[in-house]
Backbone atoms as SQL, in Angstrom:
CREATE TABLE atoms (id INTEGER PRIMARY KEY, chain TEXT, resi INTEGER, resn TEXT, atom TEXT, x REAL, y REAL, z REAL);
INSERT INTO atoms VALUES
  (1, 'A', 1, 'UNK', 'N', 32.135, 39.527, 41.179),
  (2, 'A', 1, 'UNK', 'CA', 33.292, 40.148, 41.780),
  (3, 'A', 1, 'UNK', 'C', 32.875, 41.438, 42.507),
  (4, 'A', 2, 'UNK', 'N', 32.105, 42.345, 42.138),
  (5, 'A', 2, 'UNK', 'CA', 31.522, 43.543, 42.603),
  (6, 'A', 2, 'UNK', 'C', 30.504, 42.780, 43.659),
  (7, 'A', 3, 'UNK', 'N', 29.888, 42.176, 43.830),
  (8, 'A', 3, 'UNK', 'CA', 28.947, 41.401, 44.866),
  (9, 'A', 3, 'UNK', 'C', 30.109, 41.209, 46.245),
  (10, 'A', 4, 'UNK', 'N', 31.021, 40.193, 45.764),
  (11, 'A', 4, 'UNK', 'CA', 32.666, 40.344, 46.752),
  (12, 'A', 4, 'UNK', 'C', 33.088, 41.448, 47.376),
  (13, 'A', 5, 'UNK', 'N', 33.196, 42.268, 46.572),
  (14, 'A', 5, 'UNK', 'CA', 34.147, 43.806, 46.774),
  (15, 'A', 5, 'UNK', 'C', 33.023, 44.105, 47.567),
  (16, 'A', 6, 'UNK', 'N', 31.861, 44.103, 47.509),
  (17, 'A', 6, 'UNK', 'CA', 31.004, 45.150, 48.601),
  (18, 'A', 6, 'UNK', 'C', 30.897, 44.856, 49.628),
  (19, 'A', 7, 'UNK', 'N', 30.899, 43.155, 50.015),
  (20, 'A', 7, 'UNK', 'CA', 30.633, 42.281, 50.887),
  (21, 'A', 7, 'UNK', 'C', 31.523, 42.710, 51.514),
  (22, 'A', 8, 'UNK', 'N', 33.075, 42.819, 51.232),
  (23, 'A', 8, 'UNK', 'CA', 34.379, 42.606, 51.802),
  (24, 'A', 8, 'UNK', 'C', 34.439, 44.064, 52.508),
  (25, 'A', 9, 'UNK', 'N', 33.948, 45.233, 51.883),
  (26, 'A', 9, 'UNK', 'CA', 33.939, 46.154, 52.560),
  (27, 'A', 9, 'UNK', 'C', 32.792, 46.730, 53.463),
  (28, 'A', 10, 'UNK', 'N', 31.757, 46.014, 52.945),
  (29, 'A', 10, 'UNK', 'CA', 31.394, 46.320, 55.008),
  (30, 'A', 10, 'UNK', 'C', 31.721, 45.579, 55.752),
  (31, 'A', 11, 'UNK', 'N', 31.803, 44.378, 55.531),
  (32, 'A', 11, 'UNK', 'CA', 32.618, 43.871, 56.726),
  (33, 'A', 11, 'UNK', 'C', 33.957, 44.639, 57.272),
  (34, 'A', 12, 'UNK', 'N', 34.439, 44.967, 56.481),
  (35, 'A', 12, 'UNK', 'CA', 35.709, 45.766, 57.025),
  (36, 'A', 12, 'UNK', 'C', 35.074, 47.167, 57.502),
  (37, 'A', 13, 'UNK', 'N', 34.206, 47.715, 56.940),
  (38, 'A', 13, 'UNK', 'CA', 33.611, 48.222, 57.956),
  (39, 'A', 13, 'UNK', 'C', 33.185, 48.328, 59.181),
  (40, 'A', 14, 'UNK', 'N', 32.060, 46.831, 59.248),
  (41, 'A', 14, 'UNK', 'CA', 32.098, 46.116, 60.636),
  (42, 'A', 14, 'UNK', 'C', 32.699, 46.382, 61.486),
  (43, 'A', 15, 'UNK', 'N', 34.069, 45.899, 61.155),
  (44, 'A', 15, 'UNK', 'CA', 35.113, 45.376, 62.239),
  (45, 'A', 15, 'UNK', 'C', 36.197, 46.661, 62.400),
  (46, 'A', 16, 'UNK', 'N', 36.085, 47.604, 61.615),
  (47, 'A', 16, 'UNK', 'CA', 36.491, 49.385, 62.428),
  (48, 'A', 16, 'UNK', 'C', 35.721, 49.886, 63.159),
  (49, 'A', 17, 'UNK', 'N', 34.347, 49.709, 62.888),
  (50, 'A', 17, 'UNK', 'CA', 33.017, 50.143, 63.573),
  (51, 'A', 17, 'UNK', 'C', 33.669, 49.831, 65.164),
  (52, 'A', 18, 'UNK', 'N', 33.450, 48.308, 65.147),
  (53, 'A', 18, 'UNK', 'CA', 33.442, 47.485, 66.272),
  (54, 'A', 18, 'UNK', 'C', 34.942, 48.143, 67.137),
  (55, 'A', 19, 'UNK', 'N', 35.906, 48.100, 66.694),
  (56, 'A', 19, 'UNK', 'CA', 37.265, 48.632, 67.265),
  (57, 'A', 19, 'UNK', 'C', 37.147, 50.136, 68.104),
  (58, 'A', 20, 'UNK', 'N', 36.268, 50.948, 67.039),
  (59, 'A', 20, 'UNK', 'CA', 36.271, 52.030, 67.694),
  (60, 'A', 20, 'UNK', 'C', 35.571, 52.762, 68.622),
  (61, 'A', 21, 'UNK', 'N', 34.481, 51.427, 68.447),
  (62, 'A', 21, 'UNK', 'CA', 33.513, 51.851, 69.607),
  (63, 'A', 21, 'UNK', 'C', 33.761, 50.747, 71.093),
  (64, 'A', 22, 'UNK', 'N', 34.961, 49.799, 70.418),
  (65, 'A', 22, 'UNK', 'CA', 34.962, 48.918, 71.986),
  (66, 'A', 22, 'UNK', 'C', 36.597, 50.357, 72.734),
  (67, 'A', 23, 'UNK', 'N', 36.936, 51.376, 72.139),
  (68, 'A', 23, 'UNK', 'CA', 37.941, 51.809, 73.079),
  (69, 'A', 23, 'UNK', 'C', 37.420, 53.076, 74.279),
  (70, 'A', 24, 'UNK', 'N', 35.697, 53.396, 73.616),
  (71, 'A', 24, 'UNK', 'CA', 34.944, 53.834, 74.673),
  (72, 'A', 24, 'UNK', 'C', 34.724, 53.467, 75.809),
  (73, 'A', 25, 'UNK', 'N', 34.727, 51.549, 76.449),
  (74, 'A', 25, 'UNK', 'CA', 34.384, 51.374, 77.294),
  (75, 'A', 25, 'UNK', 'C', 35.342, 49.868, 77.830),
  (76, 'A', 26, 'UNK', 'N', 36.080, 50.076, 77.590),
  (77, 'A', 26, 'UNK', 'CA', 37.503, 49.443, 77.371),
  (78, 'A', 26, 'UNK', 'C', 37.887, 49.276, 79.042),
  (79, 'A', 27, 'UNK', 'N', 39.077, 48.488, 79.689),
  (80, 'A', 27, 'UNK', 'CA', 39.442, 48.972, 80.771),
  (81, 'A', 27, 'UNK', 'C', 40.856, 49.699, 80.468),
  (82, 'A', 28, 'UNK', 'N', 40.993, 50.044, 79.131),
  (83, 'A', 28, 'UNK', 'CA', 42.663, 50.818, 79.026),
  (84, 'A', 28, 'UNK', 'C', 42.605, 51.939, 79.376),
  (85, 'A', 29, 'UNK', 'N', 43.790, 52.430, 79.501),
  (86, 'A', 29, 'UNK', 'CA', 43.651, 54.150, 80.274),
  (87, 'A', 29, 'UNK', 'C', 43.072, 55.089, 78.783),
  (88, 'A', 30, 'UNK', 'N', 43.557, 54.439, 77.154),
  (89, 'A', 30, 'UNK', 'CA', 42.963, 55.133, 76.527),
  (90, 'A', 30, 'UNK', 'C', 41.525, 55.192, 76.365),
  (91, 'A', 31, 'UNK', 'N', 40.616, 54.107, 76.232),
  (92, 'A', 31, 'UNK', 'CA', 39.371, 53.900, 76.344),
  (93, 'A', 31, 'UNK', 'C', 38.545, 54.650, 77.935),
  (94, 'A', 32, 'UNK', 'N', 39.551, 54.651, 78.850),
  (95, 'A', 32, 'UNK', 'CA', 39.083, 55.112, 80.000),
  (96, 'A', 32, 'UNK', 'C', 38.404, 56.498, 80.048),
  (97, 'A', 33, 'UNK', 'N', 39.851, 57.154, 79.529),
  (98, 'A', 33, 'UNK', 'CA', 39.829, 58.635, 78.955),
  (99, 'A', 33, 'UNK', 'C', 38.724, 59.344, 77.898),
  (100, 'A', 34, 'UNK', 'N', 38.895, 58.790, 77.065),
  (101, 'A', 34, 'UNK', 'CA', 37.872, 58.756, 75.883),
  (102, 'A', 34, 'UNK', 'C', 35.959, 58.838, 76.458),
  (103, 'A', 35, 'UNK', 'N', 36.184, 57.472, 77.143),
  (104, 'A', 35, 'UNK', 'CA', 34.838, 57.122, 77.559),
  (105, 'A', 35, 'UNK', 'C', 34.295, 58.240, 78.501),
  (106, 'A', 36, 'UNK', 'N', 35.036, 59.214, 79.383),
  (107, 'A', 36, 'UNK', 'CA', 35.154, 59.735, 80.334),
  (108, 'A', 36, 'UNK', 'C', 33.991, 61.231, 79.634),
  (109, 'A', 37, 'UNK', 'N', 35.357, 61.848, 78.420),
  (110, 'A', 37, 'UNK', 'CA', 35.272, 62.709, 77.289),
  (111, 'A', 37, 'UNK', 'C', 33.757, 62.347, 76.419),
  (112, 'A', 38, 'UNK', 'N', 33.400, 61.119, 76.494),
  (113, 'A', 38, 'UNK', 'CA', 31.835, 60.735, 75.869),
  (114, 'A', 38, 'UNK', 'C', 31.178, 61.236, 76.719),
  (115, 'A', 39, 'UNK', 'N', 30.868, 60.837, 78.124),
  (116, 'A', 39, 'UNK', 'CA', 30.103, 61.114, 79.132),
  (117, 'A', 39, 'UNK', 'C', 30.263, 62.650, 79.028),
  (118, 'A', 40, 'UNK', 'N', 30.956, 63.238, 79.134),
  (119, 'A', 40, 'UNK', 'CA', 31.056, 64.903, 79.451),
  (120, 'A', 40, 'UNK', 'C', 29.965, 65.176, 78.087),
  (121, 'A', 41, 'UNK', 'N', 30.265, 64.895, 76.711),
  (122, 'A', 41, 'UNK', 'CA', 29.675, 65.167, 75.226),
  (123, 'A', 41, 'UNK', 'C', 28.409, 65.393, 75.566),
  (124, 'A', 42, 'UNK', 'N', 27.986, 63.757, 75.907),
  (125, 'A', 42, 'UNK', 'CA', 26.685, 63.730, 75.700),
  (126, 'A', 42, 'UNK', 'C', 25.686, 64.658, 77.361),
  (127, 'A', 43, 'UNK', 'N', 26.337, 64.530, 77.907),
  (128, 'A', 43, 'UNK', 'CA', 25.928, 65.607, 79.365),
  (129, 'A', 43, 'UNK', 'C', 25.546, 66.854, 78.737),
  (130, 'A', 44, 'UNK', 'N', 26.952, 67.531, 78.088),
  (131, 'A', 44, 'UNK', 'CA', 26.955, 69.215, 77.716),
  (132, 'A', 44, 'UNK', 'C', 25.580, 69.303, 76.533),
  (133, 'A', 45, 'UNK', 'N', 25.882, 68.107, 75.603),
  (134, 'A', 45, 'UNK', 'CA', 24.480, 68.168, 74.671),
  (135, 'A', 45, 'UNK', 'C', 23.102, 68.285, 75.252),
  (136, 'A', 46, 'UNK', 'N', 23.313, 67.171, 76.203),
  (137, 'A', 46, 'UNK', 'CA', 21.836, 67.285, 76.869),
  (138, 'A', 46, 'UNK', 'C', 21.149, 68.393, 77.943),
  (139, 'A', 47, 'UNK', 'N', 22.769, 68.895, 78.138),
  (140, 'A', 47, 'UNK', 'CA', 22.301, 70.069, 79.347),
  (141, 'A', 47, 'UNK', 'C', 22.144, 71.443, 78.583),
  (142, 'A', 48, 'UNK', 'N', 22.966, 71.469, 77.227),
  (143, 'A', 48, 'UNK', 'CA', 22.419, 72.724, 76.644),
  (144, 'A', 48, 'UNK', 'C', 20.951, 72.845, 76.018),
  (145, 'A', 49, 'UNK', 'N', 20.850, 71.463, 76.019),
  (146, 'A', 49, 'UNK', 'CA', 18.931, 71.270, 75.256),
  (147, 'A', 49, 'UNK', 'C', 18.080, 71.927, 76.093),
  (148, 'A', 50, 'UNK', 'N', 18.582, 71.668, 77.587),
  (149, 'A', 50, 'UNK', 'CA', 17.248, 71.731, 78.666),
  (150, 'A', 50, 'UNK', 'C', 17.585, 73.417, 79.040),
  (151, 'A', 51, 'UNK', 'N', 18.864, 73.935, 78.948),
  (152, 'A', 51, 'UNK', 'CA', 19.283, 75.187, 79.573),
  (153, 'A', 51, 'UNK', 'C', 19.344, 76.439, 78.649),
  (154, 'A', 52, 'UNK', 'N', 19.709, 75.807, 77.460),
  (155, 'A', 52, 'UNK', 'CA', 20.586, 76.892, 76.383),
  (156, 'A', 52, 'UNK', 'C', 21.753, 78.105, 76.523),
  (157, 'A', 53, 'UNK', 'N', 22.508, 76.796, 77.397),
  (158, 'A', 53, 'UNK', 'CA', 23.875, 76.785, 77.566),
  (159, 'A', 53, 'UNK', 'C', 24.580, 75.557, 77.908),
  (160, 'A', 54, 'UNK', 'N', 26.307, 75.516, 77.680),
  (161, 'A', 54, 'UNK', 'CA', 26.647, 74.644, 78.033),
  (162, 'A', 54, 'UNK', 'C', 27.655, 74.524, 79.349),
  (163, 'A', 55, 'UNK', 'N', 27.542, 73.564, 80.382),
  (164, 'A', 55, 'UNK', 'CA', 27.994, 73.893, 81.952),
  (165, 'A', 55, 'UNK', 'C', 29.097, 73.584, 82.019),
  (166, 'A', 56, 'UNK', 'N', 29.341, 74.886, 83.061),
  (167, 'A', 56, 'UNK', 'CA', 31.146, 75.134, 83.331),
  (168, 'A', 56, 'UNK', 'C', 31.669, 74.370, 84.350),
  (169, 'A', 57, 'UNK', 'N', 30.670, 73.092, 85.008),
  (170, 'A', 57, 'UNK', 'CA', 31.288, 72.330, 85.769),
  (171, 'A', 57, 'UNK', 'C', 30.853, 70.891, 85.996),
  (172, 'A', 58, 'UNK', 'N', 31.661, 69.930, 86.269),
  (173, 'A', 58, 'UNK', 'CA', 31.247, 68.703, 85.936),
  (174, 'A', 58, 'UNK', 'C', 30.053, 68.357, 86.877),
  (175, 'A', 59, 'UNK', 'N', 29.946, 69.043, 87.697),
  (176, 'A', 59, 'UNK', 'CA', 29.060, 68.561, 89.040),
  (177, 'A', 59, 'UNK', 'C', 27.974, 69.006, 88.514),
  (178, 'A', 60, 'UNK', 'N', 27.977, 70.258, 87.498),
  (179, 'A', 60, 'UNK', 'CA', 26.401, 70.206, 87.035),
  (180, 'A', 60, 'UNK', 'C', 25.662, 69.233, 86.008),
  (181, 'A', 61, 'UNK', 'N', 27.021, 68.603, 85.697),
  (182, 'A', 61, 'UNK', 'CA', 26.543, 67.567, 84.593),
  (183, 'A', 61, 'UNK', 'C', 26.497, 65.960, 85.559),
  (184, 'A', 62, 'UNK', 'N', 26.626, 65.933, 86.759),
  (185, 'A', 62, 'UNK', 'CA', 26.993, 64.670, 87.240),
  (186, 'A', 62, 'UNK', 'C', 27.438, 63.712, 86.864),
  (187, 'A', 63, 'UNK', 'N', 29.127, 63.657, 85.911),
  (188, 'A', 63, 'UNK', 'CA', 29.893, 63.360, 85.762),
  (189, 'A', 63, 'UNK', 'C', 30.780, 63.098, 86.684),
  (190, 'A', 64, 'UNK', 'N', 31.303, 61.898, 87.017),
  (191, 'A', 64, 'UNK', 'CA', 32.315, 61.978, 87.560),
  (192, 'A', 64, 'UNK', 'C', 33.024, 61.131, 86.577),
  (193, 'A', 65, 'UNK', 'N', 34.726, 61.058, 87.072),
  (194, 'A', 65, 'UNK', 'CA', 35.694, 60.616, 86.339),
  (195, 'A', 65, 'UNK', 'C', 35.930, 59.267, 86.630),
  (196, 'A', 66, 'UNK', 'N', 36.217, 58.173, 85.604),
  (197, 'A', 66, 'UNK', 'CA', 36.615, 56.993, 85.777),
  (198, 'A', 66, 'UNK', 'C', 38.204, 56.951, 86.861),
  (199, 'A', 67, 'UNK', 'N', 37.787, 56.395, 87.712),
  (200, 'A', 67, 'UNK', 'CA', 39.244, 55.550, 88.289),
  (201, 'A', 67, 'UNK', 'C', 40.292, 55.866, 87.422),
  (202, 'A', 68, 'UNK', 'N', 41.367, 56.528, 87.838),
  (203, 'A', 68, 'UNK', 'CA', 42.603, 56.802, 87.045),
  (204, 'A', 68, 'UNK', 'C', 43.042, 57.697, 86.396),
  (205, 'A', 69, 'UNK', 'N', 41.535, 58.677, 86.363),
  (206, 'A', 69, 'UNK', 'CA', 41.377, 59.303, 85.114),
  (207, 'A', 69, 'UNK', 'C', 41.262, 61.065, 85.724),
  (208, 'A', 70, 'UNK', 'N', 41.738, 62.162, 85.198),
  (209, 'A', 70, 'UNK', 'CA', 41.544, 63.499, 85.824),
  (210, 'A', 70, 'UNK', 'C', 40.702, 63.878, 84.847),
  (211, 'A', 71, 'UNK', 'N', 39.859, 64.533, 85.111),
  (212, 'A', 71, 'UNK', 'CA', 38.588, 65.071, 83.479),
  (213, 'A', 71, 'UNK', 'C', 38.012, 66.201, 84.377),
  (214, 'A', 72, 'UNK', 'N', 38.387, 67.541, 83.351),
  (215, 'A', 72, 'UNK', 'CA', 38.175, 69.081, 84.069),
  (216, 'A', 72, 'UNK', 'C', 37.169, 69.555, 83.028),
  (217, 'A', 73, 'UNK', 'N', 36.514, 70.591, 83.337),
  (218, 'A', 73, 'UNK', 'CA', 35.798, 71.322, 82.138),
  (219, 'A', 73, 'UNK', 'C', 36.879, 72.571, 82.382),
  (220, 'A', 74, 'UNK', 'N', 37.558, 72.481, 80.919),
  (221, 'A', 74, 'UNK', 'CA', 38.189, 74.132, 80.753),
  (222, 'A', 74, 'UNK', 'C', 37.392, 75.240, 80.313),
  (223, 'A', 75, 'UNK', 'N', 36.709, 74.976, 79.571),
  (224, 'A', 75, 'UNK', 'CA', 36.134, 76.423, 79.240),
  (225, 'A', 75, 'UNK', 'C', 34.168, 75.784, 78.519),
  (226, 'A', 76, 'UNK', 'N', 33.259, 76.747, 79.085),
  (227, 'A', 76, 'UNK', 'CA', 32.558, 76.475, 78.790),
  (228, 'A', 76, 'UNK', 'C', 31.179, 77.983, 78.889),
  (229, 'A', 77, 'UNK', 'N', 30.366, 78.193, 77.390),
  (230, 'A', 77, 'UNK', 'CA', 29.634, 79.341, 77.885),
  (231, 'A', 77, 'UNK', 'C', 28.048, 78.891, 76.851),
  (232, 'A', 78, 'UNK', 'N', 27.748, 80.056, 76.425),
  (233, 'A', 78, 'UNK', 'CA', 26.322, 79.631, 75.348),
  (234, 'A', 78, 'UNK', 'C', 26.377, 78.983, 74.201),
  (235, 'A', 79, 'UNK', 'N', 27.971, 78.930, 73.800),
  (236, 'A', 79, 'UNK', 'CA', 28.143, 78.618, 72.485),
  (237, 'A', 79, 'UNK', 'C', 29.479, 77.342, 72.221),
  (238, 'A', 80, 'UNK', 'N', 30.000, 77.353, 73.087),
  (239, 'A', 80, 'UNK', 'CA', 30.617, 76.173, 73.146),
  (240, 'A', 80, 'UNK', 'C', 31.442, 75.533, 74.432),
  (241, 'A', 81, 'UNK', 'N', 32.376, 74.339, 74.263),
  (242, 'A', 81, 'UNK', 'CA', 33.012, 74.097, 75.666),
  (243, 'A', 81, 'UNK', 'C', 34.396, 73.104, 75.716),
  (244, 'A', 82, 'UNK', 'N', 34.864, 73.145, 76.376),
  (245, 'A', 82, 'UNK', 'CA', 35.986, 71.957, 76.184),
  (246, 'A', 82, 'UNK', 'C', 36.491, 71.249, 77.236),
  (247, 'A', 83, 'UNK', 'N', 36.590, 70.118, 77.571),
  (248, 'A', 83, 'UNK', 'CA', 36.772, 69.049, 78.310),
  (249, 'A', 83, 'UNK', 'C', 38.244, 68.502, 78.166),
  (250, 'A', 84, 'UNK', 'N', 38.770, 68.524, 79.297),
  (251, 'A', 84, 'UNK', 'CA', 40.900, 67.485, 79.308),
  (252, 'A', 84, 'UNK', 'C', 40.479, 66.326, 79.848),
  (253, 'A', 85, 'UNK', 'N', 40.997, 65.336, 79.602),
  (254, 'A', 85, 'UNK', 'CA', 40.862, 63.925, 80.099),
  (255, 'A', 85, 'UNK', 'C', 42.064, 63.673, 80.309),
  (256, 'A', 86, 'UNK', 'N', 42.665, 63.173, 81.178),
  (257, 'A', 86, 'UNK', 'CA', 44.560, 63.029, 81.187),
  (258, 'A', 86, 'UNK', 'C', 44.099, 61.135, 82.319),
  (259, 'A', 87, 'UNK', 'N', 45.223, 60.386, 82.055),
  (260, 'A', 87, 'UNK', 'CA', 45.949, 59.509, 82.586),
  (261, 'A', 87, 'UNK', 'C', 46.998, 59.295, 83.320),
  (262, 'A', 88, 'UNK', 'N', 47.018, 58.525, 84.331),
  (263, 'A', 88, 'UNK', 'CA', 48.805, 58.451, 84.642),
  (264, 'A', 88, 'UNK', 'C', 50.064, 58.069, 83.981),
  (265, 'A', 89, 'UNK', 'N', 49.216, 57.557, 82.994),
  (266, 'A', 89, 'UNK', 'CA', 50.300, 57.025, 81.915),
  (267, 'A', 89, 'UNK', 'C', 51.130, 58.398, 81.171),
  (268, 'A', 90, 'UNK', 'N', 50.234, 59.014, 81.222),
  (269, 'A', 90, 'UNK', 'CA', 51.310, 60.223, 80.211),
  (270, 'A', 90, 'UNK', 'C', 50.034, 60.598, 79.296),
  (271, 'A', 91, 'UNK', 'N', 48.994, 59.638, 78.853),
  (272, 'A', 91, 'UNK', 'CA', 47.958, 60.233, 78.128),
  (273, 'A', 91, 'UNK', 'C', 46.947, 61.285, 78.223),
  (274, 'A', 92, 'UNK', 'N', 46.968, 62.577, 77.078),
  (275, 'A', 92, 'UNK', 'CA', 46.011, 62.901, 77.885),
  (276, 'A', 92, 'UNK', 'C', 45.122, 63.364, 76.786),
  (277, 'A', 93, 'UNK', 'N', 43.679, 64.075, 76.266),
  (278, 'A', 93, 'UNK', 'CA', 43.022, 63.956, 75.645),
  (279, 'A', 93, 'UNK', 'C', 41.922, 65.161, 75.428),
  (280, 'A', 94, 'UNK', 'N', 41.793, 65.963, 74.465),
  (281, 'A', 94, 'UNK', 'CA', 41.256, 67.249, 74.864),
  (282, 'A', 94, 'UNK', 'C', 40.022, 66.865, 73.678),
  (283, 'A', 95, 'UNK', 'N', 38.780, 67.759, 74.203),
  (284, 'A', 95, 'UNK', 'CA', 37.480, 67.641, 73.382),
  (285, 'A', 95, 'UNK', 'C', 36.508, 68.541, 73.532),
  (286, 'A', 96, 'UNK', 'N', 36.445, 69.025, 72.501),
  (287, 'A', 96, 'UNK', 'CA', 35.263, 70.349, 72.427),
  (288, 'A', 96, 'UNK', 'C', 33.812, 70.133, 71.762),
  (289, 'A', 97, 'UNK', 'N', 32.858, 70.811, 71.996),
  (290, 'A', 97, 'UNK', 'CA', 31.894, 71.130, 71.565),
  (291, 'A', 97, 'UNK', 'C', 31.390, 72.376, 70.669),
  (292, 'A', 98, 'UNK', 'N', 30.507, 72.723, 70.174),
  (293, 'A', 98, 'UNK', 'CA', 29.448, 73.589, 70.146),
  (294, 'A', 98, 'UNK', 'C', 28.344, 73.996, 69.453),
  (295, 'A', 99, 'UNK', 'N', 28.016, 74.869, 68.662),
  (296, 'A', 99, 'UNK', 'CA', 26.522, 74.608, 68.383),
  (297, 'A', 99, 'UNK', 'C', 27.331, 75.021, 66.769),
  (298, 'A', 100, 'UNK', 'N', 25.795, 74.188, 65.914),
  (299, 'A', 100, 'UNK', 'CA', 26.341, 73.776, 64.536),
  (300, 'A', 100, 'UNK', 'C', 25.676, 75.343, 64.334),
  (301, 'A', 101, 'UNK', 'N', 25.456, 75.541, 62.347),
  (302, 'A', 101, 'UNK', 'CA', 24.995, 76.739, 62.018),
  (303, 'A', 101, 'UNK', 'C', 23.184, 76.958, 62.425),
  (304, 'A', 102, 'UNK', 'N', 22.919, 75.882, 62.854),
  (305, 'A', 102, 'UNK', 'CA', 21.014, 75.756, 63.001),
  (306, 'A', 102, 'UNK', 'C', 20.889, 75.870, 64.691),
  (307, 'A', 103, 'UNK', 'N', 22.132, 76.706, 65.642),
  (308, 'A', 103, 'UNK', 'CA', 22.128, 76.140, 66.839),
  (309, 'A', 103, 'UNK', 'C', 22.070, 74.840, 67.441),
  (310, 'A', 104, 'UNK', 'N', 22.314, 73.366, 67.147),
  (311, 'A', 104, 'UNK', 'CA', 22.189, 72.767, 67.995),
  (312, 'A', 104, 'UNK', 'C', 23.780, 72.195, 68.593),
  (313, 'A', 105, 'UNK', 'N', 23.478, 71.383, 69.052),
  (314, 'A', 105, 'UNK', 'CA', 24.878, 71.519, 70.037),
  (315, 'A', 105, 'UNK', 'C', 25.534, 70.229, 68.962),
  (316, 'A', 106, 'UNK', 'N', 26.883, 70.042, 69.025),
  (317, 'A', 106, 'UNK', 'CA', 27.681, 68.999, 68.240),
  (318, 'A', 106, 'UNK', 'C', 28.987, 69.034, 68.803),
  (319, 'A', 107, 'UNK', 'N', 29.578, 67.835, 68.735),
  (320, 'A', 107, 'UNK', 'CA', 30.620, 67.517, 69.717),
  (321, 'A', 107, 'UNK', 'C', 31.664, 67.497, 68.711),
  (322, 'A', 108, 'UNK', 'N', 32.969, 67.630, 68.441),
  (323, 'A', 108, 'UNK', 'CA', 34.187, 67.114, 67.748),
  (324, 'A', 108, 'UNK', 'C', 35.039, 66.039, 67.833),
  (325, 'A', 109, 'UNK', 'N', 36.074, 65.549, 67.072),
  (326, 'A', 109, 'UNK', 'CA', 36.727, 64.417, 67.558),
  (327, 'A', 109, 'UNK', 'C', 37.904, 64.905, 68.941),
  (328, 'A', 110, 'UNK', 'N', 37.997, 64.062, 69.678),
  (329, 'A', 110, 'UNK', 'CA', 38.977, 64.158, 70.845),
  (330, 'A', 110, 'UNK', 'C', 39.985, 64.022, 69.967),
  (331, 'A', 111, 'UNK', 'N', 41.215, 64.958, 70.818),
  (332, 'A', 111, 'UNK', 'CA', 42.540, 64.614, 70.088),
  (333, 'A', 111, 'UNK', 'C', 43.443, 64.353, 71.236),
  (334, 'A', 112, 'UNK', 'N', 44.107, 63.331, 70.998),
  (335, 'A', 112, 'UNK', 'CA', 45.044, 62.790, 72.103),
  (336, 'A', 112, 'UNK', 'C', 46.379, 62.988, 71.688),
  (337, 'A', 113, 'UNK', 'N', 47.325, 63.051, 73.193),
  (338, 'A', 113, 'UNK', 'CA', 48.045, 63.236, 72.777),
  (339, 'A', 113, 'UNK', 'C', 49.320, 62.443, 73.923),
  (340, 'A', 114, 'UNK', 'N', 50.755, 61.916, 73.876),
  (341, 'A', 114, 'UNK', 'CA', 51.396, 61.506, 75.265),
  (342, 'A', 114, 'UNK', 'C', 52.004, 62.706, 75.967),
  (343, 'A', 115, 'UNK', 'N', 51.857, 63.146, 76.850),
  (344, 'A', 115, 'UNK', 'CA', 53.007, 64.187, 77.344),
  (345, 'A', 115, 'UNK', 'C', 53.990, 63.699, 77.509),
  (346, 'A', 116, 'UNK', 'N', 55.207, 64.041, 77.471),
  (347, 'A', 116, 'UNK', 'CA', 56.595, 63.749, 77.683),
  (348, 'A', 116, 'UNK', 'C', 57.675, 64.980, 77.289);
């Protein structure tokens, strides 16, 4: 029965795994958004490695935005940064960065939200 129970939960693992990583590259406006907010993450990570800072504009990260999608850098300096992702739908999606207690850079969860 414990052989069962473990089985049963990674698989259910599995298949959250799988859910949450197919809304990164999805064609929905939420996955759009999201995926958009990844690209910015992993840019600011990689550009604070090479710079030791993180950039206040998308063009230095050569990011551009998915079709549909508006994605700004709001605020960004040596120590951290934050990225809007918005939709036409009404969705829109905010995500920050910055450096853990050992300096290196670490991203947070996006939090979405509908405007209305």
């Amino acid at each position: 029965v414990l052989i069962l129970s473990v089985i049963g939960v990674l698989g259910l693992l599995a298949v959250t795994t799988a859910m949450v990583g197919s809304g990164y590259d999805d064609k929905t406006p939420h996955g759009r958004v999201l995926g958009d907010l990844q690209r910015v993450a992993e840019a600011q990570e990689l550009h604070h490695q090479r710079h030791g800072e993180f950039a206040e504009w998308l063009e230095t990260l050569d990011v551009q935005a998915i079709e549909g999608v508006r994605l700004t850098i709001t605020r960004a300096d040596g120590r951290s940064w934050e990225a809007v992702a918005s939709h036409g739908v009404g969705l829109t999606c905010v995500q920050t960065g910055q450096l853990d207690t050992r300096g290196r850079p670490i991203r947070n969860r996006p939090v979405c939200y509908m405007d209305g």
